[in-house]
C-alpha positions in Angstrom: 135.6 -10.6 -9.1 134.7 -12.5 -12.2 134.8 -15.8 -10.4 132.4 -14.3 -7.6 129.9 -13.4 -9.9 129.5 -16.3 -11.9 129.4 -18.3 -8.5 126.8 -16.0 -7.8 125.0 -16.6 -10.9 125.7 -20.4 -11.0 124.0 -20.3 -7.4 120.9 -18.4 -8.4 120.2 -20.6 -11.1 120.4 -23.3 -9.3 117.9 -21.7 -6.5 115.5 -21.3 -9.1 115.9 -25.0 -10.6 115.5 -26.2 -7.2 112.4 -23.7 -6.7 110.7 -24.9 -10.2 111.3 -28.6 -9.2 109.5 -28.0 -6.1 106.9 -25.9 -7.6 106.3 -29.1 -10.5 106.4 -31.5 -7.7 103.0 -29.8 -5.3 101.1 -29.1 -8.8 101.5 -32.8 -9.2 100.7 -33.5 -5.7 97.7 -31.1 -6.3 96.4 -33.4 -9.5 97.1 -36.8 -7.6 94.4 -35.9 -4.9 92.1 -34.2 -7.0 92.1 -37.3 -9.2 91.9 -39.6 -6.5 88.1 -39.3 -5.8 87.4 -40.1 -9.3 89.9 -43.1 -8.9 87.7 -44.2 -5.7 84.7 -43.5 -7.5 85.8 -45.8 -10.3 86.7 -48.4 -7.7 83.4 -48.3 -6.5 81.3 -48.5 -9.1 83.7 -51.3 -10.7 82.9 -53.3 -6.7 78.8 -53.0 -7.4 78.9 -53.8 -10.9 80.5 -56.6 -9.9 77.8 -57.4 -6.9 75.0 -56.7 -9.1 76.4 -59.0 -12.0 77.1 -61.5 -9.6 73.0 -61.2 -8.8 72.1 -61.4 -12.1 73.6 -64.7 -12.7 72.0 -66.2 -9.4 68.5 -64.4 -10.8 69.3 -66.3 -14.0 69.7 -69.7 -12.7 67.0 -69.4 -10.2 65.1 -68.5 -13.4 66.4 -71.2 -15.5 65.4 -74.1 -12.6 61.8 -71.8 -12.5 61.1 -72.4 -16.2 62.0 -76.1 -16.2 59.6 -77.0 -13.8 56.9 -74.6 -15.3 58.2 -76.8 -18.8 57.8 -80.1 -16.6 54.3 -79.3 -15.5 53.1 -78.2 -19.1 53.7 -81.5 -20.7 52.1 -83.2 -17.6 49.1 -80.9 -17.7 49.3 -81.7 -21.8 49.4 -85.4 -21.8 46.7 -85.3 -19.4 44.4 -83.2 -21.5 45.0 -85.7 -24.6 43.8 -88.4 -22.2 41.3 -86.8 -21.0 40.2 -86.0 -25.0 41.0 -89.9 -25.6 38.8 -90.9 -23.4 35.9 -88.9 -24.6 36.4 -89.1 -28.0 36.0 -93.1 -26.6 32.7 -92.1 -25.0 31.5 -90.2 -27.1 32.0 -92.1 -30.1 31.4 -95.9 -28.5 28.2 -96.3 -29.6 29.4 -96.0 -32.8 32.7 -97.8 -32.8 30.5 -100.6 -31.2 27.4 -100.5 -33.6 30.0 -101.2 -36.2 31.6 -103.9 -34.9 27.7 -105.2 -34.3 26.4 -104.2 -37.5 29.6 -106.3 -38.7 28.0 -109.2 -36.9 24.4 -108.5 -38.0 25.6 -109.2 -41.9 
């Protein structure tokens, strides 16, 4: 009779291991999908960070090629103006770079 009841026992523990095992394994079942839309979400904001970075660098070069020819023009539109202000500062002042060199002559 002894025997029997601590098969018994032995048996009823086990049915409740078995039971708690199953029980641990849905609650973690249960936390796996419920996480699993923040893992997606992750994902996909990780995917257009990417895209957008991956914009920003072609924005950047277009950018950089933009501001070399802006750069280009300036010093063409500079070293015209200084020849343009050469030549007259010549004009202007030919009479008297010229009187000079006469005026030189004169004496």
């Amino acid at each position: 009779m002894k025997i029997l009841f601590h098969s018994i026992l032995h048996c009823s523990c086990d049915s409740q291991n078995v039971r708690m095992v199953n029980e641990i394994y849905r609650d973690l079942g249960a936390i796996v999908d419920e996480q699993q839309g923040q893992v997606d979400d992750i994902e996909s904001m990780i995917n257009s960070t990417t895209s957008k970075t991956k914009d920003g660098i072609a924005q950047l070069d277009k950018a950089k090629k933009h501001q070399k020819g802006v750069n280009k023009g300036c010093a063409w539109v500079l070293c015209f103006l200084v020849l343009v202000l050469l030549g007259v500062g010549g004009f202007v002042f030919w009479d008297e770079i010229v009187g000079k060199s006469d005026d030189d002559d004169d004496a």
